[in-house]
C-alpha positions as CSV (number, residue, x, y, z in Angstrom):
1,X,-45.6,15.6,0.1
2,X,-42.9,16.3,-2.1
3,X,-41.0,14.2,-4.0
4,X,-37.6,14.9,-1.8
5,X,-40.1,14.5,1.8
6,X,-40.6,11.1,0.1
7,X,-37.5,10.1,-0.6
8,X,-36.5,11.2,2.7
9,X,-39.0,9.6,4.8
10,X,-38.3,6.3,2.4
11,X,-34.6,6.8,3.7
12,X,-35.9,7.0,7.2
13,X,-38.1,4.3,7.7
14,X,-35.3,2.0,6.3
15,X,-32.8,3.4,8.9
16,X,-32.2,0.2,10.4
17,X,-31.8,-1.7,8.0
18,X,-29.1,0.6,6.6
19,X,-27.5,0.6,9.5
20,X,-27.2,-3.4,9.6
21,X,-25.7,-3.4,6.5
22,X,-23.2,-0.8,7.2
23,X,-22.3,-2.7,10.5
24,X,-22.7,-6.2,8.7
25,X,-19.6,-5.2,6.2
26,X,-18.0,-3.2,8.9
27,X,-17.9,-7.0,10.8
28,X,-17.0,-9.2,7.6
29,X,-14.1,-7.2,5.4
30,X,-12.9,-8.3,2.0
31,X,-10.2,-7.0,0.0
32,X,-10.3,-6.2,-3.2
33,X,-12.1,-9.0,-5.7
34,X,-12.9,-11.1,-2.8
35,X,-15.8,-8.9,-1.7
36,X,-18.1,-12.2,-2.4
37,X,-20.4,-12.2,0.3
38,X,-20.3,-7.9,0.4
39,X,-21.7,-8.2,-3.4
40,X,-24.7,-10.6,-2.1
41,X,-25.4,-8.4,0.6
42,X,-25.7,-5.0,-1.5
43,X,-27.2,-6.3,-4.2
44,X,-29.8,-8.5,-2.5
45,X,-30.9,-5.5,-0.2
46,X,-31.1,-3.4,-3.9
47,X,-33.4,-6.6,-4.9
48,X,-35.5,-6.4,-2.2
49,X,-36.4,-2.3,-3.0
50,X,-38.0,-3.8,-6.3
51,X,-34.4,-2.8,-8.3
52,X,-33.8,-5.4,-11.4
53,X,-30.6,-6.6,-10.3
54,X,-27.6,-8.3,-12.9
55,X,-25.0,-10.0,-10.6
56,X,-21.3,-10.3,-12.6
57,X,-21.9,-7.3,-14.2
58,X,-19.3,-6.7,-16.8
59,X,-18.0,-10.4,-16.2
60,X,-16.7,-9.6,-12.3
61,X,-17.9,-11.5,-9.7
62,X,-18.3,-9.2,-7.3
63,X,-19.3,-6.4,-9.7
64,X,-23.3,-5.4,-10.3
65,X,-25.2,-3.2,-11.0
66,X,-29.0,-2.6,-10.3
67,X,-31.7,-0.3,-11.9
68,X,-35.2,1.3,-11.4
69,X,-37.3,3.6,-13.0
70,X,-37.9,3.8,-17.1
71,X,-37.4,8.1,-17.2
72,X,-35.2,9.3,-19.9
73,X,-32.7,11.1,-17.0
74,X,-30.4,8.3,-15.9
75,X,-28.7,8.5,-13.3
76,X,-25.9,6.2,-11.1
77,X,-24.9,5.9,-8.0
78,X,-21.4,4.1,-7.0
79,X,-21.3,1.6,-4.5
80,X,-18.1,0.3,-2.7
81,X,-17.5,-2.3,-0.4
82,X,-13.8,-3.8,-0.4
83,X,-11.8,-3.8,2.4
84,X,-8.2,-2.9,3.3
85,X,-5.6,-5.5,3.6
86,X,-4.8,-6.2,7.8
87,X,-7.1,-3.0,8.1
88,X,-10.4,-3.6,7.4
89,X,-12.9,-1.2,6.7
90,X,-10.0,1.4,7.5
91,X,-11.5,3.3,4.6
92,X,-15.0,3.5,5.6
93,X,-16.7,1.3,2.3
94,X,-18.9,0.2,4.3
95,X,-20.2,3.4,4.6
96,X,-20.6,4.0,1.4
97,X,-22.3,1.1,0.3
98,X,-24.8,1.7,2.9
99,X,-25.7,5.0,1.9
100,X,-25.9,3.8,-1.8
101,X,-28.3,1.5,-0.6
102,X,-30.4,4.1,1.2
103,X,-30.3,6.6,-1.6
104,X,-31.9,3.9,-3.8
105,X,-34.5,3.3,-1.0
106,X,-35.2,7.3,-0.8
107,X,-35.8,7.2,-4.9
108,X,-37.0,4.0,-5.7
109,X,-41.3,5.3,-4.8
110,X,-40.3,8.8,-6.6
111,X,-38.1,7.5,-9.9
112,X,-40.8,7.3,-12.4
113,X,-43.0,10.2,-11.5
114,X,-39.5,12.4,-12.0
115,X,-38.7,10.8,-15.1
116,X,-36.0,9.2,-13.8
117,X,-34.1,6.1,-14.3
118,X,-32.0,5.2,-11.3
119,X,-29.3,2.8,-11.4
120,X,-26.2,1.7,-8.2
121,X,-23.3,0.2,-9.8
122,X,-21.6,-2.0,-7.6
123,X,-17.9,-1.1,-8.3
124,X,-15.5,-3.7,-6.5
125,X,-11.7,-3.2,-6.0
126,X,-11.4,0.3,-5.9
127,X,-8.4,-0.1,-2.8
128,X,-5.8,-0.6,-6.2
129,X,-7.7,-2.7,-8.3
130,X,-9.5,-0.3,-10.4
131,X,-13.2,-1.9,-10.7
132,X,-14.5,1.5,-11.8
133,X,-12.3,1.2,-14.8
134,X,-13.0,-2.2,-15.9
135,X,-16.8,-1.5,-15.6
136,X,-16.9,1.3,-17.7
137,X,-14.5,-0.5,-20.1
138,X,-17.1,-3.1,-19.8
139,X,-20.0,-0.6,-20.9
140,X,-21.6,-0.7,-17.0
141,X,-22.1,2.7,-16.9
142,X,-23.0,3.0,-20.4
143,X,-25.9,5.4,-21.1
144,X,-25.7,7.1,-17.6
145,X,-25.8,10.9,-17.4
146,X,-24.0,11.4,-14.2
147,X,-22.8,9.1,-11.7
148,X,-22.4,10.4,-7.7
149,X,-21.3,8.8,-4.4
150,X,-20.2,9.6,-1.0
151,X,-17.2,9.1,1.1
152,X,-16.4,8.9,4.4
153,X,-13.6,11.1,5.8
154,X,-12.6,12.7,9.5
155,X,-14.3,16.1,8.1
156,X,-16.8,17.4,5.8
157,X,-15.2,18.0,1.9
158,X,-17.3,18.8,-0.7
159,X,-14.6,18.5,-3.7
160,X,-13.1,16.0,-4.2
161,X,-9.0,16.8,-6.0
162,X,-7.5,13.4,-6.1
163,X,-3.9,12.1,-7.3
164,X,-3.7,10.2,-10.6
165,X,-2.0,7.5,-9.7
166,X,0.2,4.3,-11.0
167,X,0.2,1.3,-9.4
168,X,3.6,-1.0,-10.2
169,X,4.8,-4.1,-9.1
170,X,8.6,-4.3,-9.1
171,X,10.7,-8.0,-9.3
172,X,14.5,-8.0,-9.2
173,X,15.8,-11.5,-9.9
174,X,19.3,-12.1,-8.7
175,X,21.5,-15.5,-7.7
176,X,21.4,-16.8,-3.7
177,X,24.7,-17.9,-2.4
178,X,26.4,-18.7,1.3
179,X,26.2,-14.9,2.1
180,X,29.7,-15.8,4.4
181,X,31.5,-18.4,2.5
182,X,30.1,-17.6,-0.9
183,X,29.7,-13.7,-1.0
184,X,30.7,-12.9,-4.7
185,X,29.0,-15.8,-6.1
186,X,25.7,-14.1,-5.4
187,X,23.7,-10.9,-6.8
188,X,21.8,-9.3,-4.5
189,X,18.0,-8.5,-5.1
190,X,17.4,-7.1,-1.9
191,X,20.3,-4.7,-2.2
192,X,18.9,-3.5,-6.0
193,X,15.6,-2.3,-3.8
194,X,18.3,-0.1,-1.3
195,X,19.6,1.4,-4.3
196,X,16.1,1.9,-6.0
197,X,14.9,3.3,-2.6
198,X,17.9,5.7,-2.2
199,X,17.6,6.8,-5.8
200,X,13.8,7.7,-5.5
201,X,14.6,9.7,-2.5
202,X,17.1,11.5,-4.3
203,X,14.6,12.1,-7.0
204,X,11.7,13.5,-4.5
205,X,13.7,16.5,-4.0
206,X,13.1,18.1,-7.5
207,X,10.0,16.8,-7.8
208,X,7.2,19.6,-7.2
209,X,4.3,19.2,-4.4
210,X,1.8,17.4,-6.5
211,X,3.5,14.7,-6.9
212,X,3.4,11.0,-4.2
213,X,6.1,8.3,-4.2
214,X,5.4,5.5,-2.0
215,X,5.2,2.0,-1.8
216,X,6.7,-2.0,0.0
217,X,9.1,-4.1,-0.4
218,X,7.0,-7.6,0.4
219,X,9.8,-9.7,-0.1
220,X,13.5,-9.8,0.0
221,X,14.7,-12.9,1.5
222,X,14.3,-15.5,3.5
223,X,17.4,-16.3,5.6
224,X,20.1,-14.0,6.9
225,X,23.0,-16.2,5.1
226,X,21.4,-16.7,2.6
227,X,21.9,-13.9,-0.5
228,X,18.7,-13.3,-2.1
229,X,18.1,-14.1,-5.4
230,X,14.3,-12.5,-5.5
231,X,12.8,-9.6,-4.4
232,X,9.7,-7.9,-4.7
233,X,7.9,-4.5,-3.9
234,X,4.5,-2.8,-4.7
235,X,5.1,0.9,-5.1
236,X,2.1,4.2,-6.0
237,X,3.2,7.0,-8.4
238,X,0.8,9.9,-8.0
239,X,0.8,13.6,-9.3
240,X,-1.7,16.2,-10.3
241,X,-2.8,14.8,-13.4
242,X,-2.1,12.1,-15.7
243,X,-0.2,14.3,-18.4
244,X,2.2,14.7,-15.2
245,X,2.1,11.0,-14.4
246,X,3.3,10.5,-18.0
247,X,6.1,13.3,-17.3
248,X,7.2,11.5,-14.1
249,X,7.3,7.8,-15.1
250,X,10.5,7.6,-17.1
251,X,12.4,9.2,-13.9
252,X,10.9,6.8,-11.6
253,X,11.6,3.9,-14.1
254,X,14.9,4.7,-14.4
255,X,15.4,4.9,-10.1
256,X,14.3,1.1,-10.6
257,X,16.9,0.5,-13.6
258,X,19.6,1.7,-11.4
259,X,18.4,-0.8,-8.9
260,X,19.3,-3.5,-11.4
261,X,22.4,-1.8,-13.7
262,X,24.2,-1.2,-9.6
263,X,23.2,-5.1,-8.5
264,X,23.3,-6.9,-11.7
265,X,20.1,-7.9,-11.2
266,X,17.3,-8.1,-13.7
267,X,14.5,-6.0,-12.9
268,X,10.8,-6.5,-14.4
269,X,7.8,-3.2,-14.0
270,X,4.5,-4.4,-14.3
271,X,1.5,-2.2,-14.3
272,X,-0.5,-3.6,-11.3
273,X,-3.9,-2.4,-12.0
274,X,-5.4,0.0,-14.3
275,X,-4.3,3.8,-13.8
276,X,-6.9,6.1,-11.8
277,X,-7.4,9.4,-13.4
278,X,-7.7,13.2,-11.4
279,X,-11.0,14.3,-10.7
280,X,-13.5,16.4,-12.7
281,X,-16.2,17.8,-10.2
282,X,-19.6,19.1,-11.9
283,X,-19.8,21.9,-10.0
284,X,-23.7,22.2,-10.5
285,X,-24.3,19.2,-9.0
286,X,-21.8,19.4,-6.3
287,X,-23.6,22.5,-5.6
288,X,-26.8,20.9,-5.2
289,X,-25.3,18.0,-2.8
290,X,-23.6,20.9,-0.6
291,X,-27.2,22.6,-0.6
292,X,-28.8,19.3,0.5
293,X,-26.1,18.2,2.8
294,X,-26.6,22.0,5.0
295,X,-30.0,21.3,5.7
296,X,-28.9,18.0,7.5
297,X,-26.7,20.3,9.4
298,X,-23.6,19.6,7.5
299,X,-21.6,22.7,7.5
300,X,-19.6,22.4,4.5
301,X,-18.3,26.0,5.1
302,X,-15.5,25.6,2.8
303,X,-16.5,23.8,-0.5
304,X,-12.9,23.8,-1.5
305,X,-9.6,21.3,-1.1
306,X,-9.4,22.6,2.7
307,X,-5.6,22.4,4.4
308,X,-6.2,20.5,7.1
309,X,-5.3,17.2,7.8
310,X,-9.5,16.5,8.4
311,X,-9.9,17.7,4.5
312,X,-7.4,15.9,3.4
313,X,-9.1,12.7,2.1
314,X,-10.1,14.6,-1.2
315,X,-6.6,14.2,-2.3
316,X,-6.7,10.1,-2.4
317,X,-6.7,8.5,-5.6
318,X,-9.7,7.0,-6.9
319,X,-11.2,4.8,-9.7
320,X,-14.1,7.6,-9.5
321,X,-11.9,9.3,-11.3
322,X,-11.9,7.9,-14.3
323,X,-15.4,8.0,-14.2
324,X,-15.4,11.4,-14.0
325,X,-13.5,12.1,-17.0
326,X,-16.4,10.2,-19.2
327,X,-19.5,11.4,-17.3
328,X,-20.8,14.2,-14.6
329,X,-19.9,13.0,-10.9
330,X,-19.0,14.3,-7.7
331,X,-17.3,12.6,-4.9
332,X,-18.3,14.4,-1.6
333,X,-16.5,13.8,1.7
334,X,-18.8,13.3,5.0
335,X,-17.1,13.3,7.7
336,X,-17.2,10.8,10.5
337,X,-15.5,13.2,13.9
338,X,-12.4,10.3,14.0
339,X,-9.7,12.6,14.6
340,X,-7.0,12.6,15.0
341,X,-7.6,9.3,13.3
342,X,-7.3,9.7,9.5
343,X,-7.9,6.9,6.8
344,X,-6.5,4.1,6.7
345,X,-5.6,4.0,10.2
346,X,-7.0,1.1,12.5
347,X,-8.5,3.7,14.6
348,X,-10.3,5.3,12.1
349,X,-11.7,1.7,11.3
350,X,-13.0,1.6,15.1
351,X,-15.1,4.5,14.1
352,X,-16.5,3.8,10.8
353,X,-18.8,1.8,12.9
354,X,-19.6,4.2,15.3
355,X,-22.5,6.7,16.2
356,X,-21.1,9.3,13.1
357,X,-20.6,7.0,10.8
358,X,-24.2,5.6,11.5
359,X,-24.8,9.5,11.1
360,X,-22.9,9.8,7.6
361,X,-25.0,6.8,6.1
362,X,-28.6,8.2,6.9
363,X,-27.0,12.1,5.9
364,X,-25.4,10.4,2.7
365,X,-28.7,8.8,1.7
366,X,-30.8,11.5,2.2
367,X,-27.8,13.7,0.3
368,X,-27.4,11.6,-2.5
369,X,-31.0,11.3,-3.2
370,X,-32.1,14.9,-2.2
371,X,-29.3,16.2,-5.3
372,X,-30.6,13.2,-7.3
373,X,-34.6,14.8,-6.8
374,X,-33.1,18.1,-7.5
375,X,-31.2,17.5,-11.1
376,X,-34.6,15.9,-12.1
377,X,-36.6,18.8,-11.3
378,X,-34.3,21.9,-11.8
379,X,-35.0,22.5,-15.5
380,X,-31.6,24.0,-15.9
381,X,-30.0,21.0,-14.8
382,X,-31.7,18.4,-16.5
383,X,-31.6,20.2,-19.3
384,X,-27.8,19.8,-19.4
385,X,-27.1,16.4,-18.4
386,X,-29.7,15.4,-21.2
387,X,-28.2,17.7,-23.8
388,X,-24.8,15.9,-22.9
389,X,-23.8,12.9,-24.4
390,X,-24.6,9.9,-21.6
391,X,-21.9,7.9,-21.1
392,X,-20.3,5.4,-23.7
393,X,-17.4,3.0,-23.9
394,X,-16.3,5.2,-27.3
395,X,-16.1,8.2,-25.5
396,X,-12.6,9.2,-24.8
């Protein structure tokens, strides 16, 4: 039996299980940093496979990672596992850390007899909290030589081409007054998000095609007659890149600034979360998944970004991202037949759950750890990822 018929038939005969774990987080979703029982779950199915487990990795609570194996080619696999907020698992994470889990079942029996080290970070708070980014700040993925994961989508995508992307937090502090018998005694902070709002959609018209504006206004008053004096929004800048984040952000800042100079408000721009990086596919190893994923009868005709609103998904922002940027990783899309529900919809939550998603866990698995067997054994691949530098917190 080969090494990939192992890891295979390791996947297989821990089918259930998988699948119990992918419906178990499905059942119980928590949003980002509060993924506290998730982390138990994941990480005490990873202990059970025989994987040295450190809980808190990097000082996060629900953050871990989990290794096997003492070969000199080290390779991760991401894990994620927070939810949407008043969504749920709207983004399939479940998913994903199901099929994290199988891969490391499928590889844990062939690690050492590749000369492999394996090791599943669980990254926490990818839904705008940037867990990925702390962790390798943090020196989690440290040493690693590539990192891979899967993602759930409506459709097959191989590649993934995400947004960079900001995440803000906007205040406007004004002065409350009777809004009937006291009008000009008050300033406005609801009315400094109008003008905001109107200036960014001003703005979107010269902005070119790579580029996302979008965000909510979670508070802006409390009573009709009552002017309010506090007012606050969360808002996403993406684009292409983060040279073109860097380009864009003084023109959105300024939309914001005209919110306050119009009102007389005082406005304050905090950075909500760390910022998530585009995406640098390897393509030898994204080859090598696509490969694997076709003989599970996964299509994948078109490798690239696809037009469609099923292909789509690649162009989400993700922590993975950054990751990329430091290491070799792909990001593949398996898709789950929900259209036309799309990510973070409730109906596409319904389905990550369902019959395909059961099917993208199992395929992911065998995926992941089929392209994990293969960079181990190809000498031309393993040759490269060892000749690389591994990963390293003073690596830029």
């Amino acid at each position: 039996m080969t090494a990939k018929d192992e890891a295979r038939s390791r996947v297989s005969a821990a089918a259930g299980e998988l699948l119990e774990l992918s419906h178990r987080l499905h059942a119980h979703p928590e949003t980002a940093w509060q993924e506290h029982r998730a982390v138990g779950w994941v990480s005490g199915a990873l202990d059970g496979l025989g994987y040295a487990v450190t809980r808190d990795a990097c000082e996060l609570p629900t953050a871990f990672t989990a290794s096997i194996g003492s070969g000199e080619l080290h390779i991760g696999i991401c894990a994620e596992y927070d939810a949407l907020p008043g969504l749920g698992h709207a983004c399939g994470h479940n998913i994903i850390a199901a099929a994290a889990v199988g891969a490391a079942a499928g590889l844990a029996a062939v690690a050492d007899e590749l000369g492999l080290t394996v090791t599943v970070l669980g990254t926490p708070a990818e839904e705008g909290g940037g867990g990925k980014v702390l962790m390798l700040e943090g020196g989690a993925f440290d040493g690693l030589h590539a990192a891979m994961m899967i993602h759930p989508g409506p459709a097959d995508a191989a590649r993934a081409e995400p947004f960079a992307v900001d995440h803000q937090h906007i205040t406007y502090r004004g002065k409350t007054a009777h809004a009937a018998a006291y009008p000009e005694l008050g300033v406005n902070a609801a009315d400094a998000f109008t003008v905001a709002q109107v200036a960014i959609g001003l703005l979107r018209q010269q902005l070119p095609a790579s580029v996302r504006l979008h965000g909510v206004v979670t508070q802006a008053g409390l009573a009709p007659n009552a002017i309010p004096d506090h007012a606050e929004g969360r808002w996403y800048v993406r684009a292409g890149s983060v040279a073109e984040l860097d380009q864009l952000g003084p023109r959105v800042r300024a939309c914001f600034e005209a919110g306050a100079l119009a009102t007389g408000c005082e406005v304050t721009i905090e950075t909500e979360s760390p910022r998530y990086t585009e995406f640098r596919n390897d393509e030898q190893l994204l080859g090598l998944f696509v490969a694997n994923a076709r003989e599970l009868g996964r299509p994948f005709t078109d490798p690239g970004a696809g037009v469609g609103v099923g292909t789509r998904m690649n162009r989400a922002s993700t922590d993975m991202g950054n990751v990329s940027l430091r290491l070799p990783a792909i990001h593949p899309y398996l898709g789950i037949d929900s259209l036309p529900a799309v990510n973070h919809q409730p109906e596409f939550a319904a389905h990550c759950a369902g019959p395909a998603a059961d099917r993208a866990v199992l395929d992911g698995a065998i995926a992941l750890a089929a392209t994990v067997v293969d960079a181990a054994t190809d000498a031309r691949v393993r040759d490269r990822l060892l000749q690389s530098s591994p990963a390293s917190t003073d690596q830029n």
